[in-house]
C-alpha positions in Angstrom: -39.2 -80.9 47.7 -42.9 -81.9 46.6 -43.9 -81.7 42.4 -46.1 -78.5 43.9 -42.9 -76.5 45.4 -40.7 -77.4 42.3 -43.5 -76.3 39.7 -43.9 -72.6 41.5 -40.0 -72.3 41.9 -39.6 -72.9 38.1 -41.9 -70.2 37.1 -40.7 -68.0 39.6 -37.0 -68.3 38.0 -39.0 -68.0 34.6 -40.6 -65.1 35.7 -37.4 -63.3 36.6 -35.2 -64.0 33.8 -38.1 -62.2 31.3 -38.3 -59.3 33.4 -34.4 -59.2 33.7 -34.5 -59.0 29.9 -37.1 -56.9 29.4 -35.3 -54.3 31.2 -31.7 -54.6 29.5 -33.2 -54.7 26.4 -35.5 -51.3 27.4 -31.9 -50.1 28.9 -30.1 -50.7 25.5 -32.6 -49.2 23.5 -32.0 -46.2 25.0 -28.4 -45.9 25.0 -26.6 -44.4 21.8 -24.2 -46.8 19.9 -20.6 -45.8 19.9 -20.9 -44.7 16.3 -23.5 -42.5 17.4 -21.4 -40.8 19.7 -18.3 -40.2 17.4 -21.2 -38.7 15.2 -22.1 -36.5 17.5 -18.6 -35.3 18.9 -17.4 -34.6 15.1 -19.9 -32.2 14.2 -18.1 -29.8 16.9 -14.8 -30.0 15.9 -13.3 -27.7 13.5 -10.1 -28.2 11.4 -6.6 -26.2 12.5 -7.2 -23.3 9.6 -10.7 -23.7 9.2 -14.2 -21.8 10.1 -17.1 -22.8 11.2 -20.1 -21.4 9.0 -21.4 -19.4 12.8 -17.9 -17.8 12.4 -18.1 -17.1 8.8 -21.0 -15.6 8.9 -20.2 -13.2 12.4 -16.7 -12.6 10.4 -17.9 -10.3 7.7 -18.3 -7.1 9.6 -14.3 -8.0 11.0 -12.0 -5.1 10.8 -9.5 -5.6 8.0 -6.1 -5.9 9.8 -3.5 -3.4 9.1 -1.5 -5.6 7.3 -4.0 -5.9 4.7 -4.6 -2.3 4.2 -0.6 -1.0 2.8 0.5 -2.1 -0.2 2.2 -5.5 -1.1 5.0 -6.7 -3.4 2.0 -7.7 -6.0 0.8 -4.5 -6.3 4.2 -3.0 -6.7 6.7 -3.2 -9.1 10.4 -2.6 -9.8 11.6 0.1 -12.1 15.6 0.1 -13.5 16.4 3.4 -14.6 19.6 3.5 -16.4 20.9 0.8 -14.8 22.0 2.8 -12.0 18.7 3.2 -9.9 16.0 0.4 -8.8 12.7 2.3 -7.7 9.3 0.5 -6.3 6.4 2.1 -8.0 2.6 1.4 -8.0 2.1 -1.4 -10.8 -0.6 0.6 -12.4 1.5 2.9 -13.6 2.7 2.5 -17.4 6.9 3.7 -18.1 8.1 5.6 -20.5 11.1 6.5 -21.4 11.4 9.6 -23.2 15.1 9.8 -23.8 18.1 8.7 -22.0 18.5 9.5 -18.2 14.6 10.8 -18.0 11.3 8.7 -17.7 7.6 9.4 -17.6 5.2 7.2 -15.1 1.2 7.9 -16.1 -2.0 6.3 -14.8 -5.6 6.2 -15.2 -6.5 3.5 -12.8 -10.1 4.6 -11.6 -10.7 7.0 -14.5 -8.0 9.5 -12.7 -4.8 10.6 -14.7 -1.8 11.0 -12.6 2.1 11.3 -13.8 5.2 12.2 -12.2 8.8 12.5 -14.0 12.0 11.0 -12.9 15.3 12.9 -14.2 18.8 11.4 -13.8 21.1 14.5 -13.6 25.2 15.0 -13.1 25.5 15.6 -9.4 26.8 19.1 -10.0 27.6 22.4 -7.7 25.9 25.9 -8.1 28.3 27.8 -9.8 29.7 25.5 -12.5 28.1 27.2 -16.1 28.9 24.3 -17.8 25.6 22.2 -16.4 22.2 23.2 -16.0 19.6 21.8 -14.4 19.7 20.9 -10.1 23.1 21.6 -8.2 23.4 21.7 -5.0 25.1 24.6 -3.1 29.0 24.6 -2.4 27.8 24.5 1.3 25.8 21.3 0.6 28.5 19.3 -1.0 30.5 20.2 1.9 28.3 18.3 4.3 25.8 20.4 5.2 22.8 18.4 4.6 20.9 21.8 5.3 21.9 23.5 3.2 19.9 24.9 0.1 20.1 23.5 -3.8 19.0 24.8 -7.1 16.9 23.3 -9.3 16.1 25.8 -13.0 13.0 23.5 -13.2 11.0 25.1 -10.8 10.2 27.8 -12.9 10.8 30.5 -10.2 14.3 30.1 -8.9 12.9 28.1 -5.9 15.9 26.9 -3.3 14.8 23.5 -2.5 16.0 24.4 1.4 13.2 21.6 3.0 14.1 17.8 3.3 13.5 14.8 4.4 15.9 11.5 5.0 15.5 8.2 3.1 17.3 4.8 3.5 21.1 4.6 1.9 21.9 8.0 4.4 20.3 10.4 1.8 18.4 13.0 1.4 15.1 14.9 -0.2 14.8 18.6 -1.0 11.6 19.0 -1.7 9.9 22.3 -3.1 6.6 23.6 -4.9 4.8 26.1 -7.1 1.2 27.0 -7.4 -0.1 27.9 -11.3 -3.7 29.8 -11.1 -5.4 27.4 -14.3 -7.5 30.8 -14.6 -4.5 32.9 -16.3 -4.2 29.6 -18.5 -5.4 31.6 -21.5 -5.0 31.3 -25.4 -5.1 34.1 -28.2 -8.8 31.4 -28.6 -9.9 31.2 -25.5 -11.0 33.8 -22.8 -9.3 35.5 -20.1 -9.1 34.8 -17.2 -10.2 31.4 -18.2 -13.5 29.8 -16.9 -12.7 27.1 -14.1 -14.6 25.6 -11.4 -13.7 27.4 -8.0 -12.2 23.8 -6.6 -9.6 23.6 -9.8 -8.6 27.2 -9.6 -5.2 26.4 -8.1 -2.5 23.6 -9.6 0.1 22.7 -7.5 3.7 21.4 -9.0 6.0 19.6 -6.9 9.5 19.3 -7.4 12.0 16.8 -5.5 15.8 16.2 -5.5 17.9 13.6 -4.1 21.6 14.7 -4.5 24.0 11.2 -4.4 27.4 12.3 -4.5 28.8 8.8 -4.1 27.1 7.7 -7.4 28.0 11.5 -8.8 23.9 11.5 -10.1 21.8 14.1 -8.8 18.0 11.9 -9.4 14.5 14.6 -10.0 11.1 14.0 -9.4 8.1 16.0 -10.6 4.8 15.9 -10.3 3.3 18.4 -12.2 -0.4 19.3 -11.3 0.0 16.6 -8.5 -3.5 18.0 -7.0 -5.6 20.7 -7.5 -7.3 23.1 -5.1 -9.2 26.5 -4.3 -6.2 28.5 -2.9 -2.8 28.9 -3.1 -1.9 28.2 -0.1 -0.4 24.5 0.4 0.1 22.3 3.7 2.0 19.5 2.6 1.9 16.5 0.4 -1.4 15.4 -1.5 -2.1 13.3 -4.4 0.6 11.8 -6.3 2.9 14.1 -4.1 1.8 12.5 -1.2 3.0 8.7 -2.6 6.0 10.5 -4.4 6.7 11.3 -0.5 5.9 8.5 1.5 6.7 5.2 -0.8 7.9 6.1 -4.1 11.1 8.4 -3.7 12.5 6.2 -0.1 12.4 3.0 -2.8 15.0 4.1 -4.5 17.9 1.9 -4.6 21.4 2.3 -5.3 22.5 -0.7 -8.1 25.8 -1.8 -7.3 
């Protein structure tokens, strides 16, 4: 091979190796690192437990689960009433008890009073003078868990005849009375007394769980539980209505 042929051969290899570089270096400049990539990929993953801010923000209008909307042992709190009874009651509620065997619950949470009474009585049968207060009926001690009691309290002789079961195989007679707050009058005050039409009517509910296994007959009251514009009632509001559904099937037996 002549000088000539080894001179163009040389810068025909030189020429190639630039352009070979110039292109991998083009190439590489375009590619992203590895770093770069776990970059990337990270800002899509989301922690087991955690939300994304997307989801946070499309979250607020959720639907509370049902769960979240009953009651829960820290709004709730245990009440021991003569060391005989445990009863679950609504924490905002402030005890008193007034003497032995009977104990006041009162509230004003949301600028609304309510109160209901518990009353631990002898579990007693009608026709034994020597008691007052509930007894149940000679039928009802018997077994019959339909049959009436008696109960002085309720002002007109009521027989608590309705009832309802609760845990620990008992159960609730329940009964009411309606007071018109119109006839509500004073030897200083008029008569019938001025009240808005929606107050006219109080209603009083009275319940009674006989337990003849711990020989206690246990009361509850709630006196002006709701008020309304007629007498009529259909069933259990206000206090009545928690007295009913959570409040009385708490109660406990101690042992």
């Amino acid at each position: 091979m002549n000088q000539k042929t080894h001179l163009l051969t040389l810068a025909f290899l030189i020429s190639a190796i630039v352009i070979i570089s110039g292109v991998y270096s083009l190439s590489h400049s375009l590619s992203p690192t590895p770093a770069a990539n776990l970059i990337v990929k990270s800002t899509n993953i989301v922690p087991v437990g955690a939300v994304s801010a997307s989801a946070t923000a499309s979250s607020t209008s959720a639907t509370v689960s049902p769960e979240a909307a009953f009651p829960t042992a820290s709004n709730v709190k245990a009440v021991e009433l003569e060391g005989k009874y445990s009863i679950q009651v609504p924490s905002e509620f402030e005890v008193d008890r007034v003497k032995n065997s009977f104990y006041r619950f009162t509230s004003t949470a949301g600028g609304k009073w309510r109160t209901f009474q518990i009353a631990l009585l002898p579990y007693s049968v009608n026709g034994d003078s020597t008691l007052t207060g509930c007894k149940v009926s000679a039928e009802f001690d018997k077994g019959d868990i339909a049959a009436p009691i008696y109960c002085d309290e309720s002002g007109e002789g009521n027989d608590f005849v309705d009832y309802f079961p609760i845990p620990g195989n008992l159960y609730v007679r329940y009964a009411w009375s309606v007071d018109d707050n119109s006839q509500e009058c004073t030897a200083n005050s008029p008569c019938p007394y001025p009240v808005t039409p929606a107050s006219r009517y109080s209603v009083y509910y009275y319940f009674v769980v006989p337990d003849k296994a711990h020989d206690t007959i246990v009361e509850f009251e709630a006196p002006d539980a709701f008020q309304q514009p007629t007498r009529e009632v259909n069933g259990f509001e206000g206090i009545a209505s928690a007295l009913r559904d959570t409040i009385i099937p708490s109660l406990v037996a101690i042992q």
